[in-house]
Structures are given as C-alpha cells and as structure tokens.
N, C-alpha and C positions, 0 to 999 in steps of 0.2 A: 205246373201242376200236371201228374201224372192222370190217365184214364182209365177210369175204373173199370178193373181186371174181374172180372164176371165167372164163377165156376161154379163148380157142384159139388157137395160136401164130401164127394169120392176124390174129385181131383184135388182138393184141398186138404186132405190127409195125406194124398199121393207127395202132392212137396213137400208136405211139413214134415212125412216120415226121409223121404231124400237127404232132406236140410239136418235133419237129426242124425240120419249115418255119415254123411261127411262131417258131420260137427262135433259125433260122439265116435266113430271108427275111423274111417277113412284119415282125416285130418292126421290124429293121433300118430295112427301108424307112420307115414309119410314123416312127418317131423322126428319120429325115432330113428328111422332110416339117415333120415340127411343129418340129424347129431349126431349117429355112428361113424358116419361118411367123413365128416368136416374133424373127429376128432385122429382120424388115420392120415392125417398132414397135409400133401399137395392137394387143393382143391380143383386146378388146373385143369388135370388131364383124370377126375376121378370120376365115372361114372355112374358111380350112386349118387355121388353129389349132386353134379350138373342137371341129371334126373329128377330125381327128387326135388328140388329146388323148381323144377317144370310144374311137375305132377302136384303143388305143392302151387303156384302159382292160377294152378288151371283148377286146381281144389275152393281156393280162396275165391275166385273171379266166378263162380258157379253158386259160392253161398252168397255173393254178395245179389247176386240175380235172383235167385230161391227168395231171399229176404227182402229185396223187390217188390217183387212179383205177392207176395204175401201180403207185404203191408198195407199196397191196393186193393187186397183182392176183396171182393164182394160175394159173400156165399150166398147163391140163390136155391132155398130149399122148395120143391114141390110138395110138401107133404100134405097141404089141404089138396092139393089137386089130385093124390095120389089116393085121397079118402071121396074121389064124388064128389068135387066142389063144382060147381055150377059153371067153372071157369074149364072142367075137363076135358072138354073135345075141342078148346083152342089150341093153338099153338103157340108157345114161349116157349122162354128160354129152359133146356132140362129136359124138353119134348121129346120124344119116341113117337116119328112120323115114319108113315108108310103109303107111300103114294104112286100112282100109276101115269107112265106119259101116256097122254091122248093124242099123240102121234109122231111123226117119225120113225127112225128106225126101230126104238125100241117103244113102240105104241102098246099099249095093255102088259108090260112089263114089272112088277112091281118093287118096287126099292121103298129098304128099311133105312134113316137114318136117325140120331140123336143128335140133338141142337147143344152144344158143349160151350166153354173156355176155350181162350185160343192154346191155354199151355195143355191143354186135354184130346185136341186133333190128334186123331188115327183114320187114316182113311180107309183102313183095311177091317176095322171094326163097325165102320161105316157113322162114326164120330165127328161131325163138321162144324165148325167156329160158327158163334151165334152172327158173327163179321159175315161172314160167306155168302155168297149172291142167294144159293139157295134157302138157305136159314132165313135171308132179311125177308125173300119171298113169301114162305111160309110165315113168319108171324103174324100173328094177329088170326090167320087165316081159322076157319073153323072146319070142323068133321064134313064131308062131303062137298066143300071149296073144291074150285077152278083158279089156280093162278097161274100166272104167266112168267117165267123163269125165264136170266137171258142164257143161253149156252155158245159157246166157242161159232156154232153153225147158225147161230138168229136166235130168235125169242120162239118156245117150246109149254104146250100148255101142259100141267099138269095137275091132277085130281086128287084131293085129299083122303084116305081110306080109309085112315085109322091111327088114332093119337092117343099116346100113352106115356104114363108117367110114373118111371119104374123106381 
C-alpha cells in the first residue's frame, strides 16, 4: 500500500495539467516522429528512430508516475482556514509561516516558508515538504510558539510570527 501523497489544490492541477500535455501533445508528437522514422527502412543506424523510441520511452515512464502520484494524492484544501476559522493561527499542512531564529548566526532574521507536497518542493520559493524536519517542527505549533528545530549545526529555537493561509 502506497502513502498518501498530501498536496494543495495548485500542485494538484500542476500534475494533472503535465499528465494532459504529455498525454494530449507531447506523446502524440513523439510517436508521429518515430512512424515517420520506422517507415524510411533501416532502423539500425536511424536517428529519429533510436530517439524517438527514448524520448517516447522517458514520455511513457513519467505518465506512469504523474498517474501514481495522482491516484494517492490527497488534496488538502484551507479554505475554512483562509475564511477565520478558529484553527487560523495554527500551523498545518498549506501553512504560510514566517518565523524568526532566536539565535545563532541568523538570530532576529526572519524567513517566509509554505508547508507543501513533496512533488510541490521549491526551495527557492521558499516551498518545504510537509516530511521536512522544519514543517514536522512547526505543526501543530500556534501564532507566537517557540519550537525547537534540529539543523545541520544542533537543535536551534525558533519563534513563530505569522501564519497564513493563502
């Protein structure tokens, strides 16, 4: 039994439109190439073929993952949290946290991030798997929390500032 794939109704359009362009273009294409290819005789030494036949292989093995990943997936929507539900200054899954370290090098520092799906990580939008040491940390946690984070260099405490749920 598979475990349930956790995302937010953006990352869950995000695949299902992916799974629909290789399924409705991409594919398409690719297989008109390589029955062009296969009908101009040696297959051997043809390189649309042998391509094609790749790109066509690596097409297949990516829907089959999309379609995966979908069939577990569990969409977790905020939207009473996003209307003032009594639950809005927790933190769960879909969360928009903003929190300051209270010490270390970066002490009074503040960082934005979003509690996501793991197929929805970007770390550079500041997007972290609900899985992630930090994420587990924060749950639960409420608006103005203290918890204790491990990092690479020891355990680091950190202050909750502001939760949002966009």
């Amino acid at each position: 039994m598979e475990e349930k794939n956790y995302i937010t109704p953006t990352g869950h359009e995000r695949i299902k439109a992916e799974l629909l362009q290789l399924l409705n273009l991409d594919r398409p294409e690719v297989v008109k190439v390589v029955h062009w290819a296969a009908s101009n005789g040696d297959r051997s030494e043809n390189g649309d073929y042998i391509y094609g036949k790749k790109r066509l292989r690596e097409i297949d093995r990516r829907i089959r993952f999309l379609n995966k990943r979908l069939e577990f997936a569990v969409v977790v929507d905020n939207l009473a949290r996003k209307n003032g539900d009594a639950d809005a200054e927790q933190v769960f899954f879909g969360a928009t946290v903003t929190y300051s370290s209270l010490e270390g090098p970066d002490a009074g520092k503040e960082t934005v991030i979003t509690i996501v799906g793991v197929d929805e990580v970007d770390l550079e939008k500041g997007h972290v798997s609900w899985v992630s040491p930090i994420a587990k940390a924060l749950i639960k946690a409420k608006l103005g929390d203290c918890v204790s984070i491990q990092t690479p260099t020891g355990p680091c405490e950190i202050e909750i500032l502001d939760v949002q749920y966009l």
